[in-house]
C-alpha positions as YAML, in Angstrom:
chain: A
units: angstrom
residues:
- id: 1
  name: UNK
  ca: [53.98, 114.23, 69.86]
- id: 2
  name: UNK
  ca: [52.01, 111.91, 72.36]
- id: 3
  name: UNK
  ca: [50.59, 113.05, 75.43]
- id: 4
  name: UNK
  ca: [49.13, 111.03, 78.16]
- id: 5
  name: UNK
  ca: [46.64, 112.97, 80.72]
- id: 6
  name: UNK
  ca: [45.39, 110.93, 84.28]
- id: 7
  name: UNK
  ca: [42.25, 111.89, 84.51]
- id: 8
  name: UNK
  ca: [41.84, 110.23, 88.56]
- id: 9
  name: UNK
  ca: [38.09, 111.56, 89.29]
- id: 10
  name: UNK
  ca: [34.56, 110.67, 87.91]
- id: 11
  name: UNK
  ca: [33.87, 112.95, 84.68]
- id: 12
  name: UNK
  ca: [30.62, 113.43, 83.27]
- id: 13
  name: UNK
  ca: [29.87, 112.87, 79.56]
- id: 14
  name: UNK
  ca: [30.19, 116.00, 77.87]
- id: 15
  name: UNK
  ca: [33.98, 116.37, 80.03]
- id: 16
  name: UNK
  ca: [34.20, 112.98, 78.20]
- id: 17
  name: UNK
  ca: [33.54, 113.87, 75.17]
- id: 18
  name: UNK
  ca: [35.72, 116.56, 75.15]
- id: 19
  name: UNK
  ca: [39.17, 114.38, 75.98]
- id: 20
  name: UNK
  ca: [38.09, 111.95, 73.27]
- id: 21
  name: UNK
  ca: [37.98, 114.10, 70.75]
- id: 22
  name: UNK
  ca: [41.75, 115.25, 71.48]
- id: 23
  name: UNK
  ca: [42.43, 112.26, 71.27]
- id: 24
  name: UNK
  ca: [44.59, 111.00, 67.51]
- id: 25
  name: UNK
  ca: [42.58, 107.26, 68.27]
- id: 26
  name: UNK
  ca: [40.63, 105.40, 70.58]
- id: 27
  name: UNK
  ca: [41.18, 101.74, 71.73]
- id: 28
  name: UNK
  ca: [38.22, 100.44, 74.07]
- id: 29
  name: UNK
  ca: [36.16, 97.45, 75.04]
- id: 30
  name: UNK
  ca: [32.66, 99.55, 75.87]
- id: 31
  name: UNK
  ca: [29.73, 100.60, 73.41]
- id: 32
  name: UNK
  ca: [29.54, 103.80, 74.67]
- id: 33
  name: UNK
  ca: [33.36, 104.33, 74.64]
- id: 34
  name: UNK
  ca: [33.02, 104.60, 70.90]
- id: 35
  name: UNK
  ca: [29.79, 106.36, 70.85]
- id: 36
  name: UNK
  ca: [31.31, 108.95, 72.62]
- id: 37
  name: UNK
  ca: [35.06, 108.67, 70.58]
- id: 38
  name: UNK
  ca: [32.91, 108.35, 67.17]
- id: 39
  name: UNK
  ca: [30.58, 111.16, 67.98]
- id: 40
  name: UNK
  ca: [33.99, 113.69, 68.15]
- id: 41
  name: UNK
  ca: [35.15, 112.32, 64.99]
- id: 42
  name: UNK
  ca: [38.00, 110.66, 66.70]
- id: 43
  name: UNK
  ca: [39.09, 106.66, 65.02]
- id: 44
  name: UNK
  ca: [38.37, 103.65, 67.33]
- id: 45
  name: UNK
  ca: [39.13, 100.26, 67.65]
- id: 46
  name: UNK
  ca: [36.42, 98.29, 69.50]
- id: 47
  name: UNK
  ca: [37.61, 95.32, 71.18]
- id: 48
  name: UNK
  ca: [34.20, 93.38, 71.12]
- id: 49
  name: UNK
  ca: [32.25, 91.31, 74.18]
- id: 50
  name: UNK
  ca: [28.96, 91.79, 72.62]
- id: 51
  name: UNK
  ca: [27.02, 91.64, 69.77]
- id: 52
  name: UNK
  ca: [25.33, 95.53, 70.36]
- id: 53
  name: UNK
  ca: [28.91, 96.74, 70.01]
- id: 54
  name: UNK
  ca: [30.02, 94.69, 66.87]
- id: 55
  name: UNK
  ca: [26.08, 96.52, 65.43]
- id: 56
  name: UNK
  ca: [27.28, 99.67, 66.90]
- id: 57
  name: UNK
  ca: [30.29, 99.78, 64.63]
- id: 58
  name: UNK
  ca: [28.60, 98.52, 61.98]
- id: 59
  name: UNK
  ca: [26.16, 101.68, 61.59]
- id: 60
  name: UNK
  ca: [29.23, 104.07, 62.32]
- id: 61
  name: UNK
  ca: [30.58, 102.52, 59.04]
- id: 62
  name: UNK
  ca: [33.70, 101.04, 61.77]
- id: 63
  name: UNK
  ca: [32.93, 97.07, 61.33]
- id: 64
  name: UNK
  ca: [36.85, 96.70, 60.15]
- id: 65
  name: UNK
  ca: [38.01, 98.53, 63.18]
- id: 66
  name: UNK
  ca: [36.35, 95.73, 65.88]
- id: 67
  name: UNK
  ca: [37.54, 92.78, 67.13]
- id: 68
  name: UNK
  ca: [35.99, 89.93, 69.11]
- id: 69
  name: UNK
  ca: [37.65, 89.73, 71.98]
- id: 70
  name: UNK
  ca: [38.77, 86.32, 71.60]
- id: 71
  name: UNK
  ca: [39.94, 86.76, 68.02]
- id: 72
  name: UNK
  ca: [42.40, 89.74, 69.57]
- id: 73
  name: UNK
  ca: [45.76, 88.97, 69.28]
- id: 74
  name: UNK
  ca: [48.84, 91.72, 69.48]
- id: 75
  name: UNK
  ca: [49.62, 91.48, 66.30]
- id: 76
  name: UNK
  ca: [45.96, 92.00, 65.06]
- id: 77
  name: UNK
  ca: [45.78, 94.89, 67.32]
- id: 78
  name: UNK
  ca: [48.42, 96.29, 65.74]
- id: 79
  name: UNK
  ca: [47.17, 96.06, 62.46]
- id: 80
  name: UNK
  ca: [44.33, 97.73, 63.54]
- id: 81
  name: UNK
  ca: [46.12, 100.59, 64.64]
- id: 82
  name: UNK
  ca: [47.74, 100.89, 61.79]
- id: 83
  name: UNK
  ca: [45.40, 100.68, 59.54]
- id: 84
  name: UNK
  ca: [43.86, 103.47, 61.58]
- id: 85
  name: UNK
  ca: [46.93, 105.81, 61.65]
- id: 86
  name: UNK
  ca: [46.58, 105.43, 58.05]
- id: 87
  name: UNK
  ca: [43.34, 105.87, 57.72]
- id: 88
  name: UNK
  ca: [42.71, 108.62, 60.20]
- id: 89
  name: UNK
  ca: [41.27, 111.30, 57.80]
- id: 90
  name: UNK
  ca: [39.34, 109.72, 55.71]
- id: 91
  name: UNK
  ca: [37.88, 108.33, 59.31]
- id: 92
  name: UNK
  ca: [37.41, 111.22, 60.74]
- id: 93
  name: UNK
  ca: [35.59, 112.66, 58.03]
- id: 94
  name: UNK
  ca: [33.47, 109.99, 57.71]
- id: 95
  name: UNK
  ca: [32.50, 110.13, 61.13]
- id: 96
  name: UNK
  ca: [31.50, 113.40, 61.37]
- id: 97
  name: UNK
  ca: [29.09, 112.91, 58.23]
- id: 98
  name: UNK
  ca: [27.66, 109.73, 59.87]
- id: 99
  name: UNK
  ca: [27.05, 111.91, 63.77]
- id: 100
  name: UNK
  ca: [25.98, 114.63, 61.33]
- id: 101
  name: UNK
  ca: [23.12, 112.13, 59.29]
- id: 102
  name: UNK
  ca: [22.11, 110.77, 62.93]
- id: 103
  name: UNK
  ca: [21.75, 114.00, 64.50]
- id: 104
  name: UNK
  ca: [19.48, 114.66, 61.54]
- id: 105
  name: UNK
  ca: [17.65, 111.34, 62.00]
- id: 106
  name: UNK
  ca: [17.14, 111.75, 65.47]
- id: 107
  name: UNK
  ca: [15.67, 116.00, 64.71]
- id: 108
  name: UNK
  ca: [12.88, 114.05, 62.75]
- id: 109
  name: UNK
  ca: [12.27, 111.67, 65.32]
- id: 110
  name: UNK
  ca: [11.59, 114.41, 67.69]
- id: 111
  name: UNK
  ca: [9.95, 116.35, 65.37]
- id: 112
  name: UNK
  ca: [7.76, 113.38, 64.92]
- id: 113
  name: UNK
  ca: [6.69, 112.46, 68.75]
- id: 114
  name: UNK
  ca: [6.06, 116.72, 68.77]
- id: 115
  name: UNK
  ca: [3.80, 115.90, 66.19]
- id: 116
  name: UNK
  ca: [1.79, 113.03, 68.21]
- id: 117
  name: UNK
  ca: [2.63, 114.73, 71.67]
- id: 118
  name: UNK
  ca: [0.46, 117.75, 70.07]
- id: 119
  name: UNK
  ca: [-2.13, 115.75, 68.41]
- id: 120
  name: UNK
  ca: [-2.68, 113.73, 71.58]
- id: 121
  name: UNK
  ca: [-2.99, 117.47, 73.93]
- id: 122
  name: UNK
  ca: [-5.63, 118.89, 71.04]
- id: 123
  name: UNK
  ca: [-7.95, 115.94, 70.98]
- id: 124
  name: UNK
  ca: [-11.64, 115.94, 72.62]
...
């Protein structure tokens, strides 16, 4: 069953966040579009401008689900979504193990700048 909701006034991120991850896939043009898709497991297809966003899908494990944007053709799109319908568990899951390993990365990261933050306060 498809469902289509209007959402007709500025949302913040986490209200964001939430509708994504409803969502069965994502189609979108912006980086943080599928940062925010990818981080609620949900599939996406990036329709590419930039090179950040062709990296970005890289390191989500998503580089056969983006496009250049002047390689996009219906019938590529389609393929894509496809592929994705297909796909979607095996997607899912993998996303959710790739925002789980980041989350991870980015605990040590803090843990780390704690670390100098503290070593910085105790010196003479």
């Amino acid at each position: 069953m498809s469902s289509v909701q209007l959402v007709d006034h500025e949302a913040d991120a986490q209200s964001l966040r939430q509708r994504y991850a409803e969502m069965d896939c994502m189609i979108g043009t912006r980086m943080h579009t599928a940062i925010f898709a990818a981080s609620g497991g949900v599939p996406l297809i990036l329709v590419a401008y930039q090179p950040k966003a062709v990296g970005t899908m890289h390191h989500l494990g998503l580089g056969d689900y983006v496009c250049h944007i002047h390689d996009l053709t219906g019938q590529r799109l389609a393929a894509l979504i496809a592929s994705a319908h297909e796909h979607r568990e095996s997607l899912t899951e993998g996303l959710q193990l790739r925002y789980l390993a980041l989350n991870t990365e980015l605990e040590q990261i803090r843990s780390y700048l704690r670390g100098l933050d503290d070593a910085t306060d105790s010196s003479p």
